[in-house]
Structures are given as structure tokens and as C-alpha cells.
N, C-alpha and C positions, 0 to 999 in steps of 0.2 A: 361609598367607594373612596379608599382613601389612597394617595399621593403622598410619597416622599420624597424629599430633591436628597440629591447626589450631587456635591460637588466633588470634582476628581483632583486633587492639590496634591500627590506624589510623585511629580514624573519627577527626573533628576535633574531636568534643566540643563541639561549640559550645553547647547549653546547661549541661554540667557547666562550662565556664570552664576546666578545664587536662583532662591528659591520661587519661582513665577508666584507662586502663594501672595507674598509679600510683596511683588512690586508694587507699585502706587499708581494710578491714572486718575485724572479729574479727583474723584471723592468717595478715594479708598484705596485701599488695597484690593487686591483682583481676588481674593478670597471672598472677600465681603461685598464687592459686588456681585459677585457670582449666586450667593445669599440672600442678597436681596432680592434677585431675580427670581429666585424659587419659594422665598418666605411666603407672599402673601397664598398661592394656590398648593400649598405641600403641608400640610397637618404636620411632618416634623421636614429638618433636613439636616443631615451629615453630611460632614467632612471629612474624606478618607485621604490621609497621607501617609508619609513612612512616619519610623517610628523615633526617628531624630529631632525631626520637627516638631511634635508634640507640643512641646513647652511651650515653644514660639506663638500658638494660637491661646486666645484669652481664654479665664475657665467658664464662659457662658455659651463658648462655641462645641457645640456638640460633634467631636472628633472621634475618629478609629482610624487603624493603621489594618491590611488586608489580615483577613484570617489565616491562620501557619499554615494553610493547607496550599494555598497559592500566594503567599506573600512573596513580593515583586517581581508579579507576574504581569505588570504594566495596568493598561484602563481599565480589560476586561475583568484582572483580580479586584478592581476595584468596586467596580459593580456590583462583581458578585456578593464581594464582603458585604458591602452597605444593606445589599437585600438578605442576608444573612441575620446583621443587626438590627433590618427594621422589617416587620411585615405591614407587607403595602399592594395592593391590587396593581398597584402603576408605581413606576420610577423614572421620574422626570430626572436628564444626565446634564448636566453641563460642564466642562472644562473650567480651572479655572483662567486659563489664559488667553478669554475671549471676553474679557473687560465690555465690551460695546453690547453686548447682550444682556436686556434689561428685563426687566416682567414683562411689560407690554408683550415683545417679542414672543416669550415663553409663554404667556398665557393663550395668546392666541396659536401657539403651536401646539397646547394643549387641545384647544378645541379641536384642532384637524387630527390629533390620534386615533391610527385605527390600525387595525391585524395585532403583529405580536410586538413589533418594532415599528418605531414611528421614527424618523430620523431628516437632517435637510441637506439641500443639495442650492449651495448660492456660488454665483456668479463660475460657473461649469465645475465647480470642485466638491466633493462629498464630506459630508460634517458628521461622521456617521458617530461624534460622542453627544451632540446637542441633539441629543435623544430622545423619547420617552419609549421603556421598555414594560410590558405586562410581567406579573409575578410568574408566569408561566414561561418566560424564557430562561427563570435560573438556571433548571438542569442544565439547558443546552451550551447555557455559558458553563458552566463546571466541568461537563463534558468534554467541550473543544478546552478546557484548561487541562484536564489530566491526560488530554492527547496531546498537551504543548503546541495545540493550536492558541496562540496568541492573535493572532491579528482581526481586528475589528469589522474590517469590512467580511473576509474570509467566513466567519461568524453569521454576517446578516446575508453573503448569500447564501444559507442555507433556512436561511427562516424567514417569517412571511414580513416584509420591511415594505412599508409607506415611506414614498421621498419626496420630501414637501419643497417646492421652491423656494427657496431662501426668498424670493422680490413678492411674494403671494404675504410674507410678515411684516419686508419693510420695503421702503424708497430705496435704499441703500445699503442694499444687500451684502458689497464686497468690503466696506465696510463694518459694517455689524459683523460679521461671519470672519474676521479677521484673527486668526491668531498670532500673538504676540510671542517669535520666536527667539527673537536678538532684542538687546538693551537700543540700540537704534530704532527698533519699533514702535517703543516709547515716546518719541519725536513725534508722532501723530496723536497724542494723546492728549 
């Protein structure tokens, strides 16, 4: 059975000011954290950003930008592309602008995958990109895409989604599950 990680590095970032890919925390960049979370259990993992970015990522980091059919069309094009680019029974998702989310985390979020969406829910707010999706939800993401249904949550109420408690992974849930919205955020880092 094989596992692909998905990191999602195209948003626009418009309140961080430049590309969340590239910010730095402890030891790295949040792209390559994100990477390192899904390397060890994901047989490959991509990078899916826009298509400006490109260059910025080194050439061993295996990137794509959405496919023309929903390009930037936000997370779920992102998704979809990736599972487009790689076939995989499972799609482990993670953002990359949740720096604190490590393997540990993801692997043991691995384990608790079940139905057709797996996704977590820490400290009362829903993470519904720190994912893991079956090959069997692409349609319905392409679907809600050519309906201009975008929205993520929108999406998983309508398919069978496990919600993991984010403090069931770690101690310090609000923490880990943290996205780093504004350059101030970084102060915790």
C-alpha cells in the first residue's frame, strides 16, 4: 500500500507578506519541515506551489504547480494535482505553515487513518489540511472543483471523514496545530 506526502506551499500568503514556503523556524525552512514529516512513511512526496516559485525550491525537491484544469484553485487544487502526479492508495496532506508538525505526529496520525478522509481536530478548531485522503476521494475533489466548490471543510461534509483529536498525537496540541499566519507568529519559534 503505498503513501504519498503532499505538501501544500501555494497559498499567497498575503498576510505573512512573502512566501510561508520559505520562512525559517528552529531548523529550516517550513517547506522542509513539512518534508521531513512525511519523508520517512510516504514512498515519494511533492511539493505543489504556484508556478512563480518554482526556481526558489532546490532541484532535489520534487515540485509541481496545480494542473490547468484547476490551477489556483486554493488547497483542494492542490490535492488534487499531487494525486494526479502521483499514484498512491493514500495521501498524507500537510500545510506548509505548520512548522511544529513533525513525523512523530504524522506517523502516528497515520495509524489512526480510516473511512475516506482522515483529518484532526486540536485545541476546538478543525485542521481539515493535516489530512490523510484515500485515492478514492479524487473524483469528488475534482468534482466539488468544477462546481467551484472550493472550500475544504464544505468537501469533507460530504464524504466519510475521521476527526482525530489533535491531544490523542501530542501533549500540546495548540501548539503543534498552530498555523503561522503573520511574521509575528514567528516570535514563537
Amino acid at each position: 500500500m503505498k503513501t504519498a506526502g503532499i505538501v501544500l506551499a501555494g497559498g499567497l500568503s498575503r498576510r505573512f507578506g512573502s512566501p510561508k514556503a520559505f520562512a525559517s523556524c528552529e531548523s529550516g525552512y517550513f517547506y522542509e519541515r513539512a518534508i521531513e514529516a512525511l519523508e520517512p512513511f510516504c514512498e515519494e512526496v511533492v511539493v505543489v506551489t504556484r508556478e512563480e516559485l518554482l526556481e526558489r525550491f532546490p532541484t532535489g525537491v520534487n515540485t509541481i504547480t496545480d494542473v490547468q484544469e484547476v490551477v489556483g484553485l486554493g488547497p483542494l487544487a492542490g490535492i488534487y494535482s499531487a494525486m494526479e502526479a502521483v499514484d498512491a492508495d493514500t495521501y498524507a496532506v500537510l500545510p506548509c505553515d505548520m512548522p511544529y508538525v513533525d513525523y512523530g505526529i504524522m506517523n502516528g496520525f497515520k495509524q489512526l487513518h480510516q473511512g475516506s478522509v482522515t483529518a484532526v481536530m486540536a485545541a476546538g478548531k478543525y485542521h481539515p489540511l493535516v489530512s490523510i485522503w484515500n485515492k478514492e476521494s479524487k473524483k469528488p475533489i475534482l468534482d466539488a472543483l468544477q462546481r467551484e466548490q472550493l472550500s475544504v471543510m464544505k468537501l469533507l461534509q460530504e464524504l466519510e471523514v475521521t476527526w482525530i483529536k489533535g491531544n490523542s498525537l501530542t501533549k500540546n496540541e495548540k501548539r503543534i496545530f498552530t498555523n503561522i499566519n503573520m511574521p509575528i507568529d514567528l516570535e514563537r519559534c
